[in-house]
N, C-alpha and C positions, 0 to 999 in steps of 0.2 A: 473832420479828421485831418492829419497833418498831407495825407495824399490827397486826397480832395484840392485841395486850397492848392497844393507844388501843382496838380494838374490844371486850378483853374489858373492863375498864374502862368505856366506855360501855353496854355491856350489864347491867353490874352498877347501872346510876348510873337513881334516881327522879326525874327533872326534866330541866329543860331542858340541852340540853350547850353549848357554846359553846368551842372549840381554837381556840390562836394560839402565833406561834413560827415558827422559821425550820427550816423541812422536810428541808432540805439537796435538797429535788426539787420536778421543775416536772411540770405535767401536761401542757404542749404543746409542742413544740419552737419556738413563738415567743418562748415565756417566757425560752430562753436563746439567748443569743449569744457565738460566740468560746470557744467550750469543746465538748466534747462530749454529747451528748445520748444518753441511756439513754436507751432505751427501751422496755426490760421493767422497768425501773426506775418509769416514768411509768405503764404499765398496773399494777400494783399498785398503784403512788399510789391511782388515778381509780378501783380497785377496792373500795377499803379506803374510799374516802369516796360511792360508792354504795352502799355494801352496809350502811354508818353509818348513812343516813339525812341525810346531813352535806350540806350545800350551802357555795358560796365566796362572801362578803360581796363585792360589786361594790369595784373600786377603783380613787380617784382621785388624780390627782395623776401622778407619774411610772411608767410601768409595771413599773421594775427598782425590786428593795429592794436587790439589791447591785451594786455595782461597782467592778471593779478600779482601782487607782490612777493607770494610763494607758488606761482609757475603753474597753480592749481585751477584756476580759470583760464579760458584763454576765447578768444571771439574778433570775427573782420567785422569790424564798425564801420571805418574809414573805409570810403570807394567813391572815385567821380565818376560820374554818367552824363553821357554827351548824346549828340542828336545822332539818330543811325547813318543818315548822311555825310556828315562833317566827320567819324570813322570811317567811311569808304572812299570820301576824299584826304583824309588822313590816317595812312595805313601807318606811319609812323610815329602816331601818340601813344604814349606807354604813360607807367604812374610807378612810383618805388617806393617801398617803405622803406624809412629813415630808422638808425639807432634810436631808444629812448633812452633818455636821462634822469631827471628827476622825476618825470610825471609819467605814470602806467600805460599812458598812449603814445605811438609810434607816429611821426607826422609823414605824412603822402606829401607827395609831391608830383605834379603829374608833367610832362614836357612833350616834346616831337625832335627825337633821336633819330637820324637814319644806321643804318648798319652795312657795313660794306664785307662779307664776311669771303671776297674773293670772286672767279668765274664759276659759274653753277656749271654742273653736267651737260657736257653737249648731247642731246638726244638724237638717234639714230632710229630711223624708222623701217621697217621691211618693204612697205610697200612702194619706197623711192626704188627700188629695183625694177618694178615693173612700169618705172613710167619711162614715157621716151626722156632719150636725151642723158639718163643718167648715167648712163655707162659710159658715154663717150668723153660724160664733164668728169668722173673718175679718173679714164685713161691721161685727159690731156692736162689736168691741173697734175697726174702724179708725175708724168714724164716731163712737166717744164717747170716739177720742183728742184732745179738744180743745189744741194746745198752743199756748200765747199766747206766739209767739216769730215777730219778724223776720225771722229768717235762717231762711230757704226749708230751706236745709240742714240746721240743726241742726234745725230741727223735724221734718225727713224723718226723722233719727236719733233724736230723742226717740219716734217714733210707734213705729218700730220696736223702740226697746225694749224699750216698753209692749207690743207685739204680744208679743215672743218671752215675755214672763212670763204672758203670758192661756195662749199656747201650751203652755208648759210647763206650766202646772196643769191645764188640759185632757189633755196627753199621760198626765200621772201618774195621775190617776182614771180616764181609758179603761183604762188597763194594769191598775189596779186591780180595774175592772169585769169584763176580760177573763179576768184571773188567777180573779175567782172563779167566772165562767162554766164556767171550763175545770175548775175543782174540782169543780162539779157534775157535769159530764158526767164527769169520772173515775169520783164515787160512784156514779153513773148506772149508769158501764159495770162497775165492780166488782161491784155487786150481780147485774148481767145475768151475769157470768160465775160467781159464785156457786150462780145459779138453776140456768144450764148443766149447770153442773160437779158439785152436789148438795153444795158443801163438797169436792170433792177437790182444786179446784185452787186452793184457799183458801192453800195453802202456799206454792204455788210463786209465784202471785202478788205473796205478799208477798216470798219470797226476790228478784225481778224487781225490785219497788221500791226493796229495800234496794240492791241493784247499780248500780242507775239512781242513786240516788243517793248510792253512795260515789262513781260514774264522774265524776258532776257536781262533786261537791269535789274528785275529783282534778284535773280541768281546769280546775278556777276558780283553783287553786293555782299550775295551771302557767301558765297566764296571769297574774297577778298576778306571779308570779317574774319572766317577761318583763319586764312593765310596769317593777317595780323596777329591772332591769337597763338597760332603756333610759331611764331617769329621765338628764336629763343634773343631774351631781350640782355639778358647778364645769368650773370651766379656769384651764389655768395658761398666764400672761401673764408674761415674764422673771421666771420661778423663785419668779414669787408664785402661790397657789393663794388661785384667788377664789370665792363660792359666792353672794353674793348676787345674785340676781335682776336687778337692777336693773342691776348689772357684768358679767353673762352676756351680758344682752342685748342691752349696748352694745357690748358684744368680738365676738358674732355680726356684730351691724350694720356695724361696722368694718371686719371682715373680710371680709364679700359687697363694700361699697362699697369694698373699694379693690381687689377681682378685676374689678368693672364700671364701675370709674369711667373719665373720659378719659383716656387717655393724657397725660401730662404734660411733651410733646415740643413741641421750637420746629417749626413750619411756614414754609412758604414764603409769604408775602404777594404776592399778585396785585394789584399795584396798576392794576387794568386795569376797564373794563366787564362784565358778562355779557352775553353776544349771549345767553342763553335768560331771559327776563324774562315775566311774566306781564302780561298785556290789564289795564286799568283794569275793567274787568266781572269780572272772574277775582279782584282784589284785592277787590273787593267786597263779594262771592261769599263768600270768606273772613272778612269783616270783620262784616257782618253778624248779626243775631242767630238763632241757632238756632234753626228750627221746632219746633212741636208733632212734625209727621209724621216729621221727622228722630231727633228723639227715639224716638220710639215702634221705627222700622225700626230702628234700634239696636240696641231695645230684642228686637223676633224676633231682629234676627241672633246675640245672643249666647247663643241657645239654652236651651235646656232641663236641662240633663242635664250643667253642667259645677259643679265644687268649688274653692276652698270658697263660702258661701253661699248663701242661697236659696234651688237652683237652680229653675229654673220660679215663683217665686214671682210676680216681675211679669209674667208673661205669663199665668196662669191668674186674678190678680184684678187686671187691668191698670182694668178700668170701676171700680173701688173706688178703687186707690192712684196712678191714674195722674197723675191732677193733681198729686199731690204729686210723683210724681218727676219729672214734666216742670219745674217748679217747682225742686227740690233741683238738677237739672242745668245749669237756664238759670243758676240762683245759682253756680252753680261754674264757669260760662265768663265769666260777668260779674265775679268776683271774681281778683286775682291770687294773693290768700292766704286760707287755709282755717286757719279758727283749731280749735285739737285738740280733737278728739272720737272716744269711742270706744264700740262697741257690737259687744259678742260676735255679735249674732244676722248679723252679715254678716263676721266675722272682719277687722275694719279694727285694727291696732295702732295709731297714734296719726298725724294728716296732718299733713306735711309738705311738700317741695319735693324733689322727685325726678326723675333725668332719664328723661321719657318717652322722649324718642329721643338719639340723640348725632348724627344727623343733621339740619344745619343750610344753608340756601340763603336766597336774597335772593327773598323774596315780591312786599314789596312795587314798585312800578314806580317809587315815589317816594324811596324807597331810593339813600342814597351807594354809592358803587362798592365792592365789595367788605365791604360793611357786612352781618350778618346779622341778621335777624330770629328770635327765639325763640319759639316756642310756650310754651305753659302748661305748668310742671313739675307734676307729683304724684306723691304714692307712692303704686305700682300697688297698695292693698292695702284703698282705701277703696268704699265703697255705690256710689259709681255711676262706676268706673273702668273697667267692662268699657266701659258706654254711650260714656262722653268718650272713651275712643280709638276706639269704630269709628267717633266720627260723624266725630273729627279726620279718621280714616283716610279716612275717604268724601272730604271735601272736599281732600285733601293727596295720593293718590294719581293723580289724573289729569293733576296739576301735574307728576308725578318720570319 
Protein backbone atom coordinates (compact mmCIF):
# COMPACT_ATOMS: atom_id res chain seq x y z
CA UNK A 1 0.00 0.00 0.00
CA UNK A 2 0.79 3.72 -0.73
CA UNK A 3 1.43 4.24 3.44
CA UNK A 4 3.44 1.48 3.77
CA UNK A 5 6.17 2.42 1.14
CA UNK A 6 5.82 6.93 2.53
CA UNK A 7 6.44 5.00 6.09
CA UNK A 8 9.13 2.76 4.93
CA UNK A 9 10.63 5.56 3.06
CA UNK A 10 10.62 7.94 5.98
CA UNK A 11 11.99 5.38 8.12
CA UNK A 12 14.87 5.09 5.98
CA UNK A 13 15.26 9.00 5.58
CA UNK A 14 18.21 11.10 8.11
CA UNK A 15 16.55 14.52 8.62
CA UNK A 16 13.69 16.46 8.57
CA UNK A 17 10.55 15.04 6.31
CA UNK A 18 8.15 17.31 5.02
CA UNK A 19 4.95 15.35 2.39
CA UNK A 20 2.64 17.34 0.23
CA UNK A 21 0.35 16.30 -2.63
CA UNK A 22 -3.20 15.43 -3.18
CA UNK A 23 -3.91 12.06 -1.10
CA UNK A 24 -6.94 11.19 -2.87
CA UNK A 25 -8.19 10.99 1.20
CA UNK A 26 -9.53 13.11 3.86
CA UNK A 27 -9.16 12.31 7.58
CA UNK A 28 -12.59 13.65 8.62
CA UNK A 29 -15.82 13.43 7.20
CA UNK A 30 -16.19 17.19 7.20
CA UNK A 31 -13.27 17.45 4.76
CA UNK A 32 -15.77 15.92 2.14
CA UNK A 33 -18.99 16.91 0.78
CA UNK A 34 -21.43 15.39 -1.71
CA UNK A 35 -19.56 12.16 -2.25
CA UNK A 36 -19.01 9.44 -0.21
CA UNK A 37 -17.00 9.01 2.67
CA UNK A 38 -14.60 5.92 3.47
CA UNK A 39 -14.00 5.33 6.36
CA UNK A 40 -11.60 2.71 6.82
CA UNK A 41 -10.12 4.45 4.29
CA UNK A 42 -9.77 7.60 6.66
CA UNK A 43 -8.48 5.34 9.74
CA UNK A 44 -5.57 4.16 7.85
CA UNK A 45 -4.90 7.73 6.60
CA UNK A 46 -4.88 9.27 10.51
CA UNK A 47 -2.90 5.72 11.08
CA UNK A 48 -0.09 6.07 8.83
CA UNK A 49 0.45 9.81 9.88
CA UNK A 50 0.53 9.01 13.52
CA UNK A 51 2.50 6.18 13.64
CA UNK A 52 5.08 8.76 10.94
CA UNK A 53 5.43 10.98 13.53
CA UNK A 54 3.88 13.45 10.77
CA UNK A 55 1.61 16.33 11.75
CA UNK A 56 -0.98 18.51 9.31
CA UNK A 57 0.36 22.18 8.60
CA UNK A 58 -2.70 24.39 9.67
CA UNK A 59 -4.69 25.82 6.70
CA UNK A 60 -5.88 29.07 5.43
CA UNK A 61 -7.85 30.23 3.07
CA UNK A 62 -10.78 28.13 1.59
CA UNK A 63 -11.01 24.80 3.35
CA UNK A 64 -11.73 22.47 0.07
CA UNK A 65 -8.58 22.09 -2.43
CA UNK A 66 -11.13 20.44 -4.79
CA UNK A 67 -14.24 21.00 -6.38
CA UNK A 68 -16.48 19.99 -8.63
CA UNK A 69 -17.59 22.21 -11.60
CA UNK A 70 -21.28 22.54 -10.35
CA UNK A 71 -20.08 23.35 -6.60
CA UNK A 72 -21.80 19.90 -5.98
CA UNK A 73 -18.79 17.82 -4.76
CA UNK A 74 -16.34 19.37 -2.67
CA UNK A 75 -13.29 17.58 -0.69
CA UNK A 76 -9.39 18.67 1.13
CA UNK A 77 -7.11 16.65 -0.97
CA UNK A 78 -4.15 18.94 -0.68
CA UNK A 79 -2.49 19.18 2.86
CA UNK A 80 1.47 19.08 3.85
CA UNK A 81 2.58 17.06 6.76
CA UNK A 82 5.88 17.79 8.32
CA UNK A 83 7.83 16.07 11.21
CA UNK A 84 6.16 17.00 14.91
CA UNK A 85 9.39 18.47 15.88
CA UNK A 86 10.25 20.83 12.95
CA UNK A 87 6.30 22.27 13.96
CA UNK A 88 7.38 22.99 17.53
CA UNK A 89 10.53 24.46 16.22
CA UNK A 90 8.51 26.32 13.76
CA UNK A 91 5.46 27.63 15.34
CA UNK A 92 5.28 29.91 12.27
CA UNK A 93 4.74 27.62 9.24
CA UNK A 94 1.25 27.95 7.88
CA UNK A 95 0.01 26.55 4.24
CA UNK A 96 -3.04 28.76 2.04
CA UNK A 97 -5.22 27.81 -0.48
CA UNK A 98 -4.67 29.60 -3.74
CA UNK A 99 -7.81 30.78 -6.19
CA UNK A 100 -8.38 28.06 -8.98
CA UNK A 101 -8.47 28.84 -12.47
CA UNK A 102 -8.82 26.59 -15.13
CA UNK A 103 -8.34 23.39 -13.24
CA UNK A 104 -10.92 22.00 -10.18
CA UNK A 105 -7.92 21.99 -7.78
CA UNK A 106 -6.86 24.94 -5.53
CA UNK A 107 -2.88 24.89 -5.33
CA UNK A 108 -1.38 25.00 -1.45
CA UNK A 109 1.25 26.79 -0.85
CA UNK A 110 2.90 26.34 2.40
CA UNK A 111 5.56 29.23 3.93
CA UNK A 112 6.84 30.54 7.71
CA UNK A 113 4.94 33.84 8.27
CA UNK A 114 5.53 35.57 11.59
CA UNK A 115 2.58 37.68 12.86
CA UNK A 116 3.01 40.76 14.90
CA UNK A 117 -0.60 41.43 15.94
CA UNK A 118 0.71 44.12 18.70
CA UNK A 119 1.55 44.02 22.93
CA UNK A 120 -0.54 41.01 24.36
CA UNK A 121 -2.37 41.59 27.80
CA UNK A 122 -0.26 42.39 30.54
CA UNK A 123 -1.30 39.69 33.32
CA UNK A 124 -1.84 40.59 36.78
CA UNK A 125 -1.78 38.16 39.34
CA UNK A 126 -3.53 38.10 43.10
CA UNK A 127 -1.06 36.47 44.72
CA UNK A 128 1.96 39.19 43.98
CA UNK A 129 0.06 40.87 47.00
CA UNK A 130 1.01 38.74 49.35
CA UNK A 131 4.74 38.44 48.60
CA UNK A 132 7.15 40.70 50.13
CA UNK A 133 8.29 43.47 48.62
CA UNK A 134 5.43 44.29 46.48
CA UNK A 135 3.77 46.87 47.98
CA UNK A 136 6.53 48.97 48.47
CA UNK A 137 7.83 48.38 44.53
CA UNK A 138 3.98 49.74 43.81
CA UNK A 139 4.31 52.80 46.27
CA UNK A 140 7.90 53.71 44.82
CA UNK A 141 7.70 53.17 40.96
CA UNK A 142 3.90 55.23 41.35
CA UNK A 143 5.48 58.22 43.34
CA UNK A 144 8.77 58.56 41.03
CA UNK A 145 6.38 58.42 38.07
CA UNK A 146 6.62 61.94 37.50
CA UNK A 147 4.57 62.76 34.18
CA UNK A 148 4.45 66.26 33.04
CA UNK A 149 1.41 66.02 30.96
CA UNK A 150 -2.22 68.02 31.06
CA UNK A 151 -4.34 65.56 30.19
CA UNK A 152 -5.34 63.79 33.59
CA UNK A 153 -5.84 60.77 31.37
CA UNK A 154 -3.08 60.32 29.29
CA UNK A 155 -0.80 60.76 32.30
CA UNK A 156 -3.03 58.14 34.20
CA UNK A 157 -1.86 55.80 31.17
CA UNK A 158 1.55 56.90 30.88
CA UNK A 159 2.00 55.98 34.91
CA UNK A 160 0.69 52.83 34.12
CA UNK A 161 2.95 51.98 31.68
CA UNK A 162 5.76 52.84 33.55
CA UNK A 163 4.20 50.60 36.33
CA UNK A 164 3.64 47.45 34.23
CA UNK A 165 7.59 47.59 33.13
CA UNK A 166 8.90 48.10 36.97
CA UNK A 167 6.41 44.98 37.23
CA UNK A 168 7.61 43.00 34.96
CA UNK A 169 11.44 43.22 35.77
CA UNK A 170 10.52 42.62 39.25
CA UNK A 171 8.23 39.35 38.09
CA UNK A 172 11.32 38.06 35.95
CA UNK A 173 14.09 38.10 38.75
CA UNK A 174 11.46 36.73 41.56
CA UNK A 175 10.99 33.85 39.06
CA UNK A 176 14.53 33.90 38.82
CA UNK A 177 15.31 33.93 42.45
CA UNK A 178 12.69 31.19 42.95
CA UNK A 179 13.89 28.89 40.14
CA UNK A 180 17.05 28.88 41.94
CA UNK A 181 15.77 28.36 45.47
CA UNK A 182 13.89 25.52 44.26
CA UNK A 183 17.35 24.11 42.69
CA UNK A 184 18.76 23.99 45.85
CA UNK A 185 16.30 22.31 47.73
CA UNK A 186 16.28 19.64 44.81
CA UNK A 187 20.20 19.11 45.49
CA UNK A 188 19.13 19.39 49.13
CA UNK A 189 16.70 16.65 48.88
CA UNK A 190 18.83 14.42 46.20
CA UNK A 191 21.62 14.22 48.53
CA UNK A 192 19.05 13.35 51.62
CA UNK A 193 17.85 10.63 49.34
CA UNK A 194 21.25 9.39 48.49
CA UNK A 195 22.39 9.32 52.36
CA UNK A 196 18.91 7.16 52.67
CA UNK A 197 19.35 5.06 50.14
CA UNK A 198 23.19 4.42 50.55
CA UNK A 199 23.64 4.97 46.63
CA UNK A 200 20.89 2.39 45.69
CA UNK A 201 18.34 4.70 44.57
CA UNK A 202 20.84 6.73 42.92
CA UNK A 203 19.44 5.01 39.65
CA UNK A 204 16.10 5.28 39.81
CA UNK A 205 16.23 8.79 40.63
CA UNK A 206 17.92 9.71 37.95
CA UNK A 207 15.78 7.32 35.49
CA UNK A 208 12.55 9.69 37.40
CA UNK A 209 14.18 12.93 36.34
CA UNK A 210 14.94 11.89 32.86
CA UNK A 211 10.90 11.04 32.60
CA UNK A 212 9.99 14.23 34.29
CA UNK A 213 11.57 15.71 31.82
CA UNK A 214 11.06 13.99 28.51
CA UNK A 215 6.98 14.44 29.94
CA UNK A 216 7.66 18.14 30.21
CA UNK A 217 8.83 18.45 26.46
CA UNK A 218 6.36 16.51 25.49
CA UNK A 219 3.61 18.85 26.80
CA UNK A 220 5.35 21.87 25.99
CA UNK A 221 5.11 20.57 22.46
CA UNK A 222 1.73 19.78 22.63
CA UNK A 223 0.89 22.99 23.69
CA UNK A 224 2.82 25.06 21.35
CA UNK A 225 1.17 22.87 18.44
CA UNK A 226 -2.13 24.22 19.86
CA UNK A 227 -0.98 27.74 20.17
CA UNK A 228 0.09 27.41 16.41
CA UNK A 229 -3.01 25.97 15.47
CA UNK A 230 -5.08 28.71 17.03
CA UNK A 231 -2.69 31.50 15.55
CA UNK A 232 -5.52 33.28 13.56
CA UNK A 233 -3.27 33.10 10.41
CA UNK A 234 -5.48 35.66 7.69
CA UNK A 235 -9.20 35.85 6.47
CA UNK A 236 -10.60 35.79 3.38
CA UNK A 237 -12.69 39.02 2.47
CA UNK A 238 -14.55 38.48 -1.35
CA UNK A 239 -12.13 35.64 -2.53
CA UNK A 240 -9.18 37.87 -1.40
CA UNK A 241 -6.99 36.33 1.42
CA UNK A 242 -5.62 38.93 3.77
CA UNK A 243 -2.77 38.29 6.50
CA UNK A 244 -1.86 41.62 7.50
CA UNK A 245 -2.52 42.68 10.99
CA UNK A 246 -3.58 45.72 10.53
CA UNK A 247 -6.60 44.26 7.80
CA UNK A 248 -7.49 41.39 10.22
CA UNK A 249 -8.28 43.57 12.67
CA UNK A 250 -10.23 45.97 10.95
CA UNK A 251 -12.37 42.82 9.11
CA UNK A 252 -12.83 41.70 13.05
CA UNK A 253 -13.87 45.33 13.95
CA UNK A 254 -16.27 45.36 11.08
CA UNK A 255 -17.74 42.45 11.44
CA UNK A 256 -18.64 42.64 15.55
CA UNK A 257 -19.90 46.33 14.57
CA UNK A 258 -22.30 45.74 12.06
CA UNK A 259 -23.78 42.35 14.37
CA UNK A 260 -24.21 45.33 17.28
CA UNK A 261 -24.70 48.25 15.47
CA UNK A 262 -28.46 50.03 15.19
CA UNK A 263 -30.68 48.74 13.28
CA UNK A 264 -30.92 50.78 10.14
CA UNK A 265 -34.77 50.96 9.93
CA UNK A 266 -37.15 54.09 9.55
CA UNK A 267 -39.17 54.63 12.88
CA UNK A 268 -42.18 56.15 13.68
CA UNK A 269 -41.84 60.01 14.70
CA UNK A 270 -43.81 60.95 17.80
CA UNK A 271 -44.48 64.22 17.16
CA UNK A 272 -45.99 64.71 20.67
CA UNK A 273 -44.78 65.67 24.36
CA UNK A 274 -43.42 63.00 26.94
CA UNK A 275 -45.79 63.00 29.92
CA UNK A 276 -42.40 61.13 31.85
CA UNK A 277 -39.82 64.01 31.98
CA UNK A 278 -37.34 64.48 34.74
CA UNK A 279 -37.61 67.27 37.86
CA UNK A 280 -35.13 70.41 37.18
CA UNK A 281 -33.16 68.75 40.59
CA UNK A 282 -32.97 65.35 38.65
CA UNK A 283 -31.43 67.27 35.50
CA UNK A 284 -28.95 68.62 37.63
CA UNK A 285 -28.25 65.71 39.45
CA UNK A 286 -27.07 64.41 35.95
CA UNK A 287 -25.31 67.56 34.82
CA UNK A 288 -23.14 68.11 37.43
CA UNK A 289 -19.71 67.11 38.00
CA UNK A 290 -18.88 63.78 39.44
CA UNK A 291 -17.64 63.32 43.04
CA UNK A 292 -14.72 62.02 44.51
CA UNK A 293 -17.03 59.34 46.65
CA UNK A 294 -18.94 58.44 43.34
CA UNK A 295 -15.89 57.65 41.88
CA UNK A 296 -14.40 55.59 44.36
CA UNK A 297 -18.13 53.39 44.96
CA UNK A 298 -17.49 52.73 41.44
CA UNK A 299 -14.46 51.92 41.92
CA UNK A 300 -15.63 48.74 44.97
CA UNK A 301 -18.37 47.96 42.92
CA UNK A 302 -16.44 46.76 39.95
CA UNK A 303 -14.78 44.12 42.11
CA UNK A 304 -11.91 42.35 42.45
CA UNK A 305 -11.64 39.29 40.55
CA UNK A 306 -12.87 40.18 36.99
CA UNK A 307 -10.63 40.04 33.38
CA UNK A 308 -9.07 41.46 31.42
CA UNK A 309 -6.98 44.00 33.42
CA UNK A 310 -5.83 44.70 36.67
CA UNK A 311 -8.01 42.99 38.43
CA UNK A 312 -8.06 44.28 42.21
CA UNK A 313 -5.42 46.71 41.40
CA UNK A 314 -7.25 49.97 42.30
CA UNK A 315 -8.80 48.73 45.11
CA UNK A 316 -5.73 47.12 47.03
CA UNK A 317 -3.52 50.66 46.42
CA UNK A 318 -6.51 52.96 46.03
CA UNK A 319 -4.40 55.59 48.91
CA UNK A 320 -1.35 55.43 46.26
CA UNK A 321 -3.18 55.69 42.85
CA UNK A 322 -6.41 57.16 43.75
CA UNK A 323 -5.85 60.73 42.95
CA UNK A 324 -4.98 59.87 39.69
CA UNK A 325 -7.70 58.01 38.75
CA UNK A 326 -10.27 60.09 40.32
CA UNK A 327 -8.40 62.75 38.11
CA UNK A 328 -8.25 60.37 34.59
CA UNK A 329 -12.13 59.79 35.25
CA UNK A 330 -13.49 63.33 36.02
CA UNK A 331 -10.99 64.09 32.60
CA UNK A 332 -13.09 61.71 30.50
CA UNK A 333 -16.71 63.05 31.71
CA UNK A 334 -15.44 66.49 31.10
CA UNK A 335 -13.99 65.67 27.73
CA UNK A 336 -16.42 64.59 24.57
CA UNK A 337 -13.36 62.99 22.86
CA UNK A 338 -10.48 60.98 24.02
CA UNK A 339 -7.62 61.29 21.83
CA UNK A 340 -5.88 57.47 21.19
CA UNK A 341 -3.83 55.98 23.50
CA UNK A 342 -2.75 52.60 24.28
CA UNK A 343 -1.37 50.55 27.06
CA UNK A 344 -1.13 46.64 27.31
CA UNK A 345 -1.02 46.69 31.15
CA UNK A 346 -5.03 47.43 31.15
CA UNK A 347 -5.73 45.76 27.51
CA UNK A 348 -7.30 49.05 25.86
CA UNK A 349 -6.87 48.72 21.77
CA UNK A 350 -6.97 52.19 20.79
CA UNK A 351 -10.16 54.94 22.11
CA UNK A 352 -12.55 55.75 20.23
CA UNK A 353 -16.57 56.55 20.05
CA UNK A 354 -18.49 53.62 20.70
CA UNK A 355 -22.12 53.12 21.58
CA UNK A 356 -22.27 52.52 25.26
CA UNK A 357 -26.12 51.95 25.17
CA UNK A 358 -28.50 52.10 21.98
CA UNK A 359 -30.87 53.22 24.45
CA UNK A 360 -31.94 56.81 24.17
CA UNK A 361 -34.93 59.14 26.13
CA UNK A 362 -35.30 62.89 26.54
CA UNK A 363 -33.32 63.78 30.01
CA UNK A 364 -33.34 66.93 29.95
CA UNK A 365 -36.83 69.08 31.03
CA UNK A 366 -35.60 71.86 28.80
CA UNK A 367 -35.48 69.53 25.84
CA UNK A 368 -37.80 69.99 22.41
CA UNK A 369 -40.38 67.39 22.12
CA UNK A 370 -39.31 64.32 21.02
CA UNK A 371 -35.67 65.46 20.85
CA UNK A 372 -33.09 63.10 22.42
CA UNK A 373 -30.28 63.59 24.48
CA UNK A 374 -27.05 61.37 24.01
CA UNK A 375 -24.75 60.16 26.61
CA UNK A 376 -20.94 59.84 26.26
CA UNK A 377 -19.96 57.23 23.66
CA UNK A 378 -16.67 54.93 24.22
CA UNK A 379 -15.27 51.95 23.41
CA UNK A 380 -15.89 49.58 26.17
CA UNK A 381 -12.18 48.38 26.09
CA UNK A 382 -10.44 51.47 27.78
CA UNK A 383 -8.69 52.15 31.93
CA UNK A 384 -11.52 53.41 33.29
CA UNK A 385 -14.56 52.02 31.39
CA UNK A 386 -15.66 49.55 34.05
CA UNK A 387 -15.77 52.91 36.49
CA UNK A 388 -17.72 55.42 33.68
CA UNK A 389 -20.58 52.96 33.32
CA UNK A 390 -21.48 52.14 36.70
CA UNK A 391 -21.27 55.67 37.79
CA UNK A 392 -23.44 56.50 34.48
CA UNK A 393 -25.33 53.52 35.60
CA UNK A 394 -25.83 54.85 39.21
CA UNK A 395 -27.24 58.19 38.03
CA UNK A 396 -29.38 56.82 34.69
CA UNK A 397 -31.06 53.84 36.31
CA UNK A 398 -33.64 55.42 38.79
CA UNK A 399 -34.62 57.82 36.00
CA UNK A 400 -35.80 54.36 33.56
Amino acid sequence: MLWDYLSFVIGNWDGEVVIMGDFIEVRDISERFGSIFNKHGTEAYNSFIVNAGLVEVPLGGCSFTWCYKSSKKMSKLYRFLIFDNLMCSCLSISSTSLDRFLSDHRPVIMREVHYDYGPIPFKFFHYWFELDGFDKLVEQTWLEANMNDQNSYSKFINKLKYMKEKIRIWARLHKESLNSRKSILKAELADLDGVIDKGEGSDADGHRRQEGDENSKYYHGVLNKKRGHLTILGVLVDGIWMESPHLVKHKFFEDFENRFEKPNKSRILLEMDFVKRISLEQNDDLEREVSNEEIKRAVWVCGINKAPGPDGFYRQYWDIIGNDVVDAVKWFFCMERSRKERSSFVDPQQLGFSALSTRSFPLSPKSVPGQSVRLLQIRPNTPVIDIFGHIVLHKVQPLC
